[in-house]
N, C-alpha and C positions, 0 to 999 in steps of 0.2 A: 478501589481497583488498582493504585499504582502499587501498593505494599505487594497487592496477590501474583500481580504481575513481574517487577523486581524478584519475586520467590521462584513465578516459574519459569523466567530468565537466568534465575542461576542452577536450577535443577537441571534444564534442557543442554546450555553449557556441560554440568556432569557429567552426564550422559552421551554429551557428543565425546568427552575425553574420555568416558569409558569404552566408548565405539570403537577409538584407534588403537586404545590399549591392548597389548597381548593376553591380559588377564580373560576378557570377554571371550577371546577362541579359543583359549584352553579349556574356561567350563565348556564351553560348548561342545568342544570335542569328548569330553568326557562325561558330559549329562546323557541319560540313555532318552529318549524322543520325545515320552511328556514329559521329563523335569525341565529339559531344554524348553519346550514350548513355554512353561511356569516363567520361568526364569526371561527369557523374551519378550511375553507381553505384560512383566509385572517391572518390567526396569529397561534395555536400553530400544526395544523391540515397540510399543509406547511412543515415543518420540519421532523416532523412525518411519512408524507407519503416518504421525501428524505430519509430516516432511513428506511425504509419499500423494500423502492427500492433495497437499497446496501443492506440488508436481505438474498432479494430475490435474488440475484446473487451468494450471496454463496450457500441457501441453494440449488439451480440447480447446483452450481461446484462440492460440495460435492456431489449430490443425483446423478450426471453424475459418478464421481469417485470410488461410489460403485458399479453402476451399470456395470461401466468398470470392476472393477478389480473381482467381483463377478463372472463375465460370463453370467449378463443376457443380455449386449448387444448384446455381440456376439450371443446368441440364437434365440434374437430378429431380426436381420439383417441376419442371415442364416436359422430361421426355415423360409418354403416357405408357410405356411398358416398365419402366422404374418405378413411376411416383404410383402404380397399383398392383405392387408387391406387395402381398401382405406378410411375405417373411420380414422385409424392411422395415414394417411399420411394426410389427409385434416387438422386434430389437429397438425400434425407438421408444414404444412404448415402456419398454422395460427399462429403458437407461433412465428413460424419465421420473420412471418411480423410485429407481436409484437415487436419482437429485436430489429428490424431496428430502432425504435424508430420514425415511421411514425406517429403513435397519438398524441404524442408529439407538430409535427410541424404541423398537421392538421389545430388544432384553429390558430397560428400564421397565416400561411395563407388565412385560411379564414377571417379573420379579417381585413388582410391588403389588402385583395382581395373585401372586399365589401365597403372597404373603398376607394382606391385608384387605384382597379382595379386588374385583376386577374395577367395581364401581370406586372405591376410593383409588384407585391407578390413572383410573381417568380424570378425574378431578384434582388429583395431584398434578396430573402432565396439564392441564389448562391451566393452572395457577401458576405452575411454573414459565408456559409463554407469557401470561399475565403479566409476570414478572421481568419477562426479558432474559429470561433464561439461556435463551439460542441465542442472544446477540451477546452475551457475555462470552461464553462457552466458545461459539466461534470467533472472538475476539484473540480470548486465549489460543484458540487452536493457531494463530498468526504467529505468536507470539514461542509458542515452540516450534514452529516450524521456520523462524528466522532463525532462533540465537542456536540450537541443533545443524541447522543448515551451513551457518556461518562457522562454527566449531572444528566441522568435519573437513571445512578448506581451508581454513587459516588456524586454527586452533584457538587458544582465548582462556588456558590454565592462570586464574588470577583469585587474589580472594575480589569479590563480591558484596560490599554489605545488603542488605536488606532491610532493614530497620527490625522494631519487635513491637507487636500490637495493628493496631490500626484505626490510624490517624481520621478525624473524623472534620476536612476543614474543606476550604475551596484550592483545588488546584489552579496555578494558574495556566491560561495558555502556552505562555511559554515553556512551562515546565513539561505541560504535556506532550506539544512541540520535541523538546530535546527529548523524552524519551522515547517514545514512539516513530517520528518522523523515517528512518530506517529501517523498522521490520513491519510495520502495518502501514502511514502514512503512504509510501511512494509506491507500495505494491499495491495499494487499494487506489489510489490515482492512474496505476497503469492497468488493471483490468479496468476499471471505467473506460480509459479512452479503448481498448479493445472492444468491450460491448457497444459503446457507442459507433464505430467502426465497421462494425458487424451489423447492426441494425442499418445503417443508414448506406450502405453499399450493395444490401440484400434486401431492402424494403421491395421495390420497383417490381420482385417478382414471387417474392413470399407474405404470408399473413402475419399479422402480429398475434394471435393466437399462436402462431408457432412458432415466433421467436420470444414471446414470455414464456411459454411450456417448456421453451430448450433452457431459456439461461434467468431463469428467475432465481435458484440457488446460487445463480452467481451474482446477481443484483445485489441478495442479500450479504453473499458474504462482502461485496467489497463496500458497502454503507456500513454493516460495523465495522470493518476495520478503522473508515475514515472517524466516524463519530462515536462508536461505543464511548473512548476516553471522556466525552462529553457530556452525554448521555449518564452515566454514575459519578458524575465529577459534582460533588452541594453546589446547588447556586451557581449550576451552570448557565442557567438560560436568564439570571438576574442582570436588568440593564448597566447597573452600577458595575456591579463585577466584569461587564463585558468592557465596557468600554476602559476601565484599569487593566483590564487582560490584553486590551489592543494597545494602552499606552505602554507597558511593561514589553510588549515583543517587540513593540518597534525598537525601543530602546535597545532590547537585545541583538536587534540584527544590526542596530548600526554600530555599536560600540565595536571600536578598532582591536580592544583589549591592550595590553602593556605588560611588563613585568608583575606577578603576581594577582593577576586577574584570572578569578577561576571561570572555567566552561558555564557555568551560570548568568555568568555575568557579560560574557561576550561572547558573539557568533562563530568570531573565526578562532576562538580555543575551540570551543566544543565541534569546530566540524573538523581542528587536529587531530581532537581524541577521539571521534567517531571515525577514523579512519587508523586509527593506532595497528587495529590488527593485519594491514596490509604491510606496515612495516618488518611486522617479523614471520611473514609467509611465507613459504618457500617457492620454489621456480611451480610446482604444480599444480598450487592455489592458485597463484599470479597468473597462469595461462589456463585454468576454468574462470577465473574471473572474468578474463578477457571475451574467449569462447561463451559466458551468458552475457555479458553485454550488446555482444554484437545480434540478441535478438529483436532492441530497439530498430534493427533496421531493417527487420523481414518483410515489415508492411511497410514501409513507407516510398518504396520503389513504387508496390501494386496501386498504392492512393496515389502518388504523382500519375503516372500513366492511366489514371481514370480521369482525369479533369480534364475541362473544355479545350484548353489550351492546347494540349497534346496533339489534338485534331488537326492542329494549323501546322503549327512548324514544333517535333519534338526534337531535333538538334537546338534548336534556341535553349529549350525547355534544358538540355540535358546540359548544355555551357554556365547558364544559368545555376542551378544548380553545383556546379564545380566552385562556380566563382562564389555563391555563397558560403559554402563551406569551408571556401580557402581564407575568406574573410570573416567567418567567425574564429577558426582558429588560433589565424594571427594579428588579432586587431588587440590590440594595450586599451582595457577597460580604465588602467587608470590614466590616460593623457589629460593631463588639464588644459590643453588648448581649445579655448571654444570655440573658436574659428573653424578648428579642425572639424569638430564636431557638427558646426553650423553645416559646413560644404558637405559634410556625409549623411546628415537630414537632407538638404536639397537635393541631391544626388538619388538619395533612396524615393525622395518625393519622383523624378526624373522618371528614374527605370517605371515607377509602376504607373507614372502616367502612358507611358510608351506602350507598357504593358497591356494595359487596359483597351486603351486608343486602338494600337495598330496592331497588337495581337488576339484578339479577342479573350483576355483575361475576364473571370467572373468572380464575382462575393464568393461561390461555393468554391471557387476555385484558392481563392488567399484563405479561407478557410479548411481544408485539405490539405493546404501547405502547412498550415501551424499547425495542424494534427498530424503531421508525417513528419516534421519537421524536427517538432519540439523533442518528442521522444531522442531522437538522435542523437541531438544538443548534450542527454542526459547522460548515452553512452559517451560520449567524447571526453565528459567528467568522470564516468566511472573508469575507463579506458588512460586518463590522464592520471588518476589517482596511484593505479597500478602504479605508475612509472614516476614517482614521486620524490624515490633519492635521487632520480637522473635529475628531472624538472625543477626542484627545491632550488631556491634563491635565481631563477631566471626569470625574466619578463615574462615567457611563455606560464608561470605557474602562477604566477598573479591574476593574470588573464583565465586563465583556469577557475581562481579562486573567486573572481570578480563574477563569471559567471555563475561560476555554482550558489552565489549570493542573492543572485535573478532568480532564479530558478528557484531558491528557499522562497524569496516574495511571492512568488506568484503562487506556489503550493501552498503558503501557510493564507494567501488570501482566498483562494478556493476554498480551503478549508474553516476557514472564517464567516464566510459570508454567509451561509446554514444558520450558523449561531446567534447572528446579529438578527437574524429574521427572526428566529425563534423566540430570541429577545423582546422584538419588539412585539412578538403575540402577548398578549394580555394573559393571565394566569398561568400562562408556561410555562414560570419561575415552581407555583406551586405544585402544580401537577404532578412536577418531576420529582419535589422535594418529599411530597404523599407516593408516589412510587417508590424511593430510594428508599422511606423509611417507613414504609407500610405497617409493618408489626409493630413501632415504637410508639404509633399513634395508638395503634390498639390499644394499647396500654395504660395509655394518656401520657407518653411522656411530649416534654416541651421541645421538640426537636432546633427551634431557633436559638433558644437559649444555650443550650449544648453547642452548636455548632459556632454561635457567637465567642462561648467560652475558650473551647480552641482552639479558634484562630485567635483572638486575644492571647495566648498562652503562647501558643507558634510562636509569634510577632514577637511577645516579650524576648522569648530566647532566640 
C-alpha cells in the first residue's frame, strides 16, 4: 500500500499544479463541451471532484454539529407537524441511499454485467468487498483529497521519488506514522470526535437506528482512514513485530535529532519538513489556512455551554476558560524546574477540587472539556505553524513544538492501541496474512518465506 500510495501522492500533487497552471484554461477555453468534459474527468477534474467529496463530509459533520448542539434537531424530531413530513423523510431517504455509496458501484456493475454477465458482476463486486476493496479505495480517496488539497494552497512543485516495484515486507509503525499521520491520521481522528459529538449530544432525543442510517458511511470512512495502513501492512497484527513497532516509535518521538539526522530518525526533523510547504506560501494560503483552522472551535463553545457546570455560575465557567488558554499558550514546556512543576500539579489538583466541591463540576463534565478542548489545542499548533518565521528561535515556538510533541503521543497511542488488541487475538496475525495474499496461496506459494526473504534483503541494504 505505501508504494500505491507515495504514486498517488505524487499524481494528485500534478494535478493540483496543473489546476493553477494557465495551460488547463486555455484547453478549456478552446475544447468545444464534450472534449472539455473528456479532458476534465480523465486528468485534473478526477482529483478535484475526490477534494469535493472529502468537503462534502465535513461540511454535513459540521452542519450536523450545529444543528445538534443548537437545538434544531431536537425540534425537528419532536415538533409533530415536521417529524411527519413525508417530503422530509423521502429527501432523507434519498440522501441516505446516496451514503451507501450505491452510485458509485452502479457503472462498475454495469459494465462488468454487460460485458460478462450480470451474475458474474455480482460475484465479482462480493469478492471484491471480501477483499477489502472499499477500505482500500476509500483510503486512497484521503490520500488525493489531502496532497491535491494542500497543492492548490501552498503549492508543492518538487521531484517526488516513489520507488519501482513493490516491496513485499513489514512496515513499520513508525514509518507509517510519518507518512500518513497528516492527510489520513488526524482527519480520521477529527471526524471520530465529530461523530462521537453528534451521537452523544443528540442521543437523549433521537434513535440509534437514525443515527447509524445518517452516519454509518462516515463511520466507515474515518476507520480506514485511521487503520487501512495497518490492515495491508505483512505482519501487522504479529505480536513480535508490534511490540519492535512500539519500541522503534518511541524511540522516534524522543530523539532530539542533531546535525545530519534524517526525518527518519528523529521527530522533530520530520515535523520541520512536514510543514516545509508553509514556508513558501504565500499571504493567501497562510490566511485560508488560518480561516480552516479556526473550525476546531465551532463546537467547542456549544459543548462547554452544555455541561452541568454552566447551570451554576457560567462567568466562573467563562474566566476559567481565559485563564486556561492563556496558560497553555504561554507556559515553557521545557522548564526544568521541578518545583515549578510540583506547585502547578498541586495547584491544578486545587482548582478541580474547588471545582468539583463547590461548583458542582461532573465526570461528564472534564470529559466534554477534553473533547472541546483538545481540538483547539490543535488549532493553536496549526495557527502557530503559519506564523513560524515570526515564532522560530523564541521560547514561544518551543512551547509550540513541545506541545505539538503531546499531541503526536497521544494520536499515535490511539492509534496503537487497536493493534495491540488485534495482536493479542490469537490467529489475527494469519487471517490478515491469508487475506493479503489470498491468490498466492492459491497457488501454493510459501508466502512466509518470501516475506522473510525481503525483509532479510531490506535489512541487509
Amino acid at each position: 500500500m505505501n508504494q500505491i500510495s507515495l504514486y498517488e501522492a505524487k499524481d494528485a500533487i500534478g494535478n493540483g499544479e496543473q489546476t493553477l497552471s494557465r495551460d488547463v484554461y486555455r484547453l478549456g477555453q478552446r475544447f468545444d463541451f464534450y472534449r472539455m468534459l473528456s479532458f476534465y474527468f480523465t486528468t485534473v477534474g478526477f482529483y478535484f471532484s475526490s477534494m469535493i467529496t472529502v468537503l462534502t463530509v465535513y461540511v454535513f459533520l459540521y452542519g450536523r454539529i450545529y444543528v445538534v448542539l443548537s437545538g434544531v434537531e431536537r425540534e425537528i424530531l419532536q415538533n409533530r407537524n415536521i417529524h411527519q413530513s413525508k417530503t422530509l423523510e423521502e429527501a432523507l431517504a434519498t440522501q441516505s441511499i446516496v451514503q451507501l455509496g450505491l452510485l458509485l458501484v452502479l457503472p462498475m456493475v454495469m459494465e462488468i454485467g454487460l460485458e460478462k454477465g450480470f451474475r458474474t458482476a455480482l460475484g465479482d463486486f462480493i469478492i471484491m468487498q471480501l477483499q477489502l476493496a472499499s477500505v482500500f479505495f476509500t483510503f486512497q480517496l484521503g490520500t488525493k483529497a489531502h496532497y491535491y488539497g494542500r497543492t492548490l494552497l501552498h503549492g508543492g512543485s518538487k521531484y517526488r521519488p516513489t520507488g519501482r516495484g513493490f516491496v513485499v515486507f513489514h512496515a513499520t509503525f513508525a514509518d507509517n506514522y510519518r507518512r500518513y499521520s497528516r492527510s489520513h491520521f488526524v482527519k480520521g481522528l477529527e471526524i471520530l470526535i465529530l461523530l462521537i459529538v453528534y451521537e452523544v449530544y443528540g442521543s437523549s432525543y433521537r434513535s440509534s437506528h437514525l443515527y447509524l442510517f445518517i452516519t454509518i458511511s462516515m463511520w466507515f470512512l474515518a476507520t480506514s482512514w485511521l487503520f487501512a495502513p495497518f490492515l495491508f501492512n505483512p505482519y501487522g497484527f504479529d505480536w513480535q513485530k508490534t511490540v519492535d513497532d512500539w519500541t522503534d516509535w518511541k524511540r522516534w518521538m524522543g530523539n532530539r535529532g542533531g546535525i545530519g539526522i534524517s526525518p527518519h530518525k528523529s521527530w522533530e526533523f520530520w515535523w520541520d519538513e512536514e510543514n516545509d510547504h508553509l514556508k513558501y506560501s504565500n499571504l493567501r494560503g497562510k490566511i485560508l489556512e488560518i480561516i480552516l483552522a479556526f473550525r476546531f472551535f465551532v463546537y467547542q463553545y456549544g459543548i462547554v455551554y452544555h455541561m452541568d457546570i454552566t447551570h451554576h455560575n457560567k462567568d466562573l465557567l467563562a474566566s476559567q476558560m481565559v485563564s486556561l488558554k492563556r496558560q497553555r499558550i504561554g507556559t515553557d514546556f521545557n522548564l526544568m524546574f521541578r518545583i515549578l512543576k510540583a506547585l502547578r500539579f498541586l495547584g491544578f489538583l486545587a482548582v478541580m477540587t474547588v471545582l468539583f466541591v463547590v461548583y458542582g463540576l461532573t465526570i461528564s463534565d472534564l470529559l466534554a472539556a477534553i473533547i472541546s478542548f483538545m481540538p483547539s489545542g490543535w488549532a493553536i499548533i496549526l495557527i502557530a505553524q503559519t506564523f513560524k518565521v515570526c515564532l522560530k528561535g523564541s521560547q514561544l515556538w518551543d512551547s509550540v513544538k513541545e506541545l505539538s510533541r503531546a499531541y503526536e503521543y497521544v494520536m499515535g497511542l490511539i492509534i496503537f492501541l487497536p493493534i495491540v488488541i488485534l495482536s493479542w487475538v490469537p490467529h489475527a496475525s494469519e487471517c490478515q496474512t491469508r487475506l493479503l495474499f489470498n491468490e498466492a496461496f492459491s497457488r501454493g506459494l510459501q508466502i512466509s518465506m518470501i516475506l522473510a526473504g525481503k525483509w532479510a534483503a531490506y535489512k541487509s541494504d
